[in-house]
C-alpha positions as CSV (number, residue, x, y, z in Angstrom):
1,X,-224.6,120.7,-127.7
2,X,-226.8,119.4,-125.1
3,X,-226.3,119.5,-121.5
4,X,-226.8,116.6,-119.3
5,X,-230.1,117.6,-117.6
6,X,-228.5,116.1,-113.9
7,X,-226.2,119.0,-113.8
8,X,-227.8,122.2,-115.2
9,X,-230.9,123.7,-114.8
10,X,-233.0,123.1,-117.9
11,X,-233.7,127.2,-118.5
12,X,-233.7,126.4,-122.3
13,X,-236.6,123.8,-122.4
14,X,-238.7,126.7,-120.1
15,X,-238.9,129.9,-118.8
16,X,-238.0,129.6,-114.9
17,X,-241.5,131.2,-113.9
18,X,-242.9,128.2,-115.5
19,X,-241.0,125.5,-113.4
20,X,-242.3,127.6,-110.2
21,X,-245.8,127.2,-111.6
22,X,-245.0,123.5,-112.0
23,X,-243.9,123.3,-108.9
24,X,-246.5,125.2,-107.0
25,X,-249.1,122.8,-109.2
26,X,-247.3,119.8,-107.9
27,X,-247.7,121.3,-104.0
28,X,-251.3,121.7,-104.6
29,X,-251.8,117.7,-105.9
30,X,-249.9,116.5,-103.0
31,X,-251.8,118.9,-100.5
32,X,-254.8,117.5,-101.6
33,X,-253.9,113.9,-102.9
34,X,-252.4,113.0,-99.4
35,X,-255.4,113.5,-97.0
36,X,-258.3,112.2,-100.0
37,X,-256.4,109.1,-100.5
38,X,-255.6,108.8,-96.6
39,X,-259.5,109.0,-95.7
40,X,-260.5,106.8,-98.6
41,X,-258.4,104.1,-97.1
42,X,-259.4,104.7,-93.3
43,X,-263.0,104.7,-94.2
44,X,-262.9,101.8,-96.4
45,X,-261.0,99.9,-93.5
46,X,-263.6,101.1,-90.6
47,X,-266.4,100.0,-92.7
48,X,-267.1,96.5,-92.8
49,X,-270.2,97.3,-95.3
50,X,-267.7,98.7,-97.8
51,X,-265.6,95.7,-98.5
52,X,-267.0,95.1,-101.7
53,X,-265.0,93.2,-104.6
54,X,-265.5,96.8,-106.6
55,X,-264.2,99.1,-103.4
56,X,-261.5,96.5,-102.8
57,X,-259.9,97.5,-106.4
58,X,-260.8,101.2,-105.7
59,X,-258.9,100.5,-102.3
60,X,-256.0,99.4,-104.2
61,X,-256.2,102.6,-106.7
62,X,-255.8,105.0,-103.8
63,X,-253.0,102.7,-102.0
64,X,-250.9,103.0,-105.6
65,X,-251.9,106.8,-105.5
66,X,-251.0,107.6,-102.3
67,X,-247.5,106.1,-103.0
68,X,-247.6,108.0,-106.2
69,X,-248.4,111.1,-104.4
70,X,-245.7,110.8,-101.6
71,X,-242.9,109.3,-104.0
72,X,-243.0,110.7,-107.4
73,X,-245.2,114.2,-106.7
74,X,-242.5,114.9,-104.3
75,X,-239.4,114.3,-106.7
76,X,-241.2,116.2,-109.4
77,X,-241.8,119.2,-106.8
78,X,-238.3,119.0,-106.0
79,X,-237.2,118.7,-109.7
80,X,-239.6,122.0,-110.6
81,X,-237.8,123.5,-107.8
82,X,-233.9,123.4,-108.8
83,X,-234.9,123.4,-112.8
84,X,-233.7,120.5,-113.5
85,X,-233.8,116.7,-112.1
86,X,-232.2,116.0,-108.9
């Protein structure tokens, strides 16, 4: 029988030490993620010699991470947290 993994933690897929690893590894992306992709956009935009057609698609790459890192680091975090997906 399989629980629905909305209601239970998930302590049979994994050990619970290794969701707190998971977790604390999640912390450490966005900890860094955030502030990288933040000053890759702020330079990019105070530069005027760096709006090149190749830093323009980099530009876009750390837009879509940042979003990535904010939004989906954080429900995974969260997720690690409880043990199963909230």
């Amino acid at each position: 029988v399989v629980r629905s993994p909305f209601e239970y933690p998930q302590y049979y897929l994994a050990e619970p030490w290794q969701y707190s690893i998971l977790c604390a590894y999640m912390f450490l992306i966005i900890l860094l993620g955030f502030p990288i992709n933040f000053m890759t956009l702020y330079v990019t935009i105070q530069h005027k010699k760096l709006r090149t057609p190749l830093n323009y698609i980099l530009l876009n790459l750390a837009f879509a991470n940042h979003f990535m890192v904010l939004c989906g680091f954080a429900v995974t975090m969260y997720s690690a947290m409880n043990g199963y997906f909230v």
